[in-house]
PAZATI-426136 format. One record per residue (C-alpha): x negated, y negated, z; residue number from 0. Coordinates in steps of 0.05 Angstrom, whole numbers, plus 32768, in hexadecimal, padded with zeros to 4 digits. Layout:
<nodes>
east->X north->Y up->Z num->NUM .
...
</nodes>
This chain:
<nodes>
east->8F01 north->796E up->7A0D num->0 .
east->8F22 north->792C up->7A2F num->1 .
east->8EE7 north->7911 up->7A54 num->2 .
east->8EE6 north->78CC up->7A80 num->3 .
east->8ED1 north->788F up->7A57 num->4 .
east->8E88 north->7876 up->7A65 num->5 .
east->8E99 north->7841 up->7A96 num->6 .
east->8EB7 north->7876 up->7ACA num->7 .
east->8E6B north->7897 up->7AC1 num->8 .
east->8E59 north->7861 up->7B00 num->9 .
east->8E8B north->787A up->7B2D num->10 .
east->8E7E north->78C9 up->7B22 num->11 .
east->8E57 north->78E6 up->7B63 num->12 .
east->8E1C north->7912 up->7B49 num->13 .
east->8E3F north->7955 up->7B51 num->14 .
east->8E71 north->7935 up->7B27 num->15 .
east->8E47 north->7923 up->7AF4 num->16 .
east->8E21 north->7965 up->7AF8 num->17 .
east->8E61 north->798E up->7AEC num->18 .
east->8E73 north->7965 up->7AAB num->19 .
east->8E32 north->796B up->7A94 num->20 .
east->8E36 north->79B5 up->7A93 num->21 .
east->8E74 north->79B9 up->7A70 num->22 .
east->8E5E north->7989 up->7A40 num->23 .
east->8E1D north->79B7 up->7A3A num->24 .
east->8E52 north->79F5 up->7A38 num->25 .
east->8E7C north->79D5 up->7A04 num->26 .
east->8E44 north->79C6 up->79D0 num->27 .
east->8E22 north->7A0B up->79DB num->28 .
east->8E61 north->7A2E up->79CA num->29 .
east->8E57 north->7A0A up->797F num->30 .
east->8EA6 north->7A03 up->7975 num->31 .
east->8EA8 north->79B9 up->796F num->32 .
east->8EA4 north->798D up->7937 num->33 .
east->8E6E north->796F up->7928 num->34 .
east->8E8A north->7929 up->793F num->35 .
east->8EA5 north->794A up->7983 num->36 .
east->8E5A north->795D up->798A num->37 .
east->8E3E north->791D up->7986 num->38 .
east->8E76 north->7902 up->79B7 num->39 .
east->8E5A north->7933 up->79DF num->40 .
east->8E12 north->792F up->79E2 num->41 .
east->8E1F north->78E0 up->79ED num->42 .
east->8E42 north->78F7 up->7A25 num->43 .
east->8E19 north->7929 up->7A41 num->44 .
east->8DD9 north->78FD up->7A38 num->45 .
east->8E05 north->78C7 up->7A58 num->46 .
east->8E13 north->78F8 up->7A95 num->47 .
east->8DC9 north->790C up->7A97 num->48 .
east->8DB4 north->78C1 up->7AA8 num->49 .
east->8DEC north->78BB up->7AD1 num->50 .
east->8DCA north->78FF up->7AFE num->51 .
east->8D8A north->78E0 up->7AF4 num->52 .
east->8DA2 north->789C up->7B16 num->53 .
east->8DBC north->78C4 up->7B57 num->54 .
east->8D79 north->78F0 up->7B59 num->55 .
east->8D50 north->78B6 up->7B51 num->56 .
east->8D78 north->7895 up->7B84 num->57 .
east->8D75 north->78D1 up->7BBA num->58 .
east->8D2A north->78CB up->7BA9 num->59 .
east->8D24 north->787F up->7BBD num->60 .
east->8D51 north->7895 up->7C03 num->61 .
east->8D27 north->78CB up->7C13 num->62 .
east->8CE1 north->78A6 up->7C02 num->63 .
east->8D02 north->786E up->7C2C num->64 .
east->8D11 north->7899 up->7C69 num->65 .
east->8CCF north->78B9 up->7C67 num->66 .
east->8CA7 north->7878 up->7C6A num->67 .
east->8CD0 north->7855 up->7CA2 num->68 .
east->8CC7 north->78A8 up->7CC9 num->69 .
east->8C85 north->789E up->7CC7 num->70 .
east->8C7C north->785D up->7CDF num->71 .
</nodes>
């Protein structure tokens, strides 16, 4: 369960981040871990989560951007 501290959550690309959050998603489903290893990782997952929100949101800007300056 050896997961990158929350200062390497900047550099992950969004797939990255994606993937992590599913096994992070996997891992608590399964219900094996203790309960402290499943708060470590819901702060991780719900730190992933913003970090997929950031690219999406960013993608979103980009493509709003391109739009505007296609139509002009």
């Amino acid at each position: 369960m050896a997961s990158a501290p929350a200062s390497d959550l900047q550099t992950l690309s969004y797939e990255e981040a994606r993937d992590e959050l599913i096994r992070v998603v996997s891992e608590l489903e399964q219900g094996s871990a203790t309960l402290e290893q499943s708060l470590t990782l819901w702060e991780r997952g719900e730190a992933l989560a913003s970090r997929c929100e950031e690219w999406l949101i960013g993608a979103k800007e980009r493509l709003d951007a391109a739009r505007g300056s296609a139509s002009e």
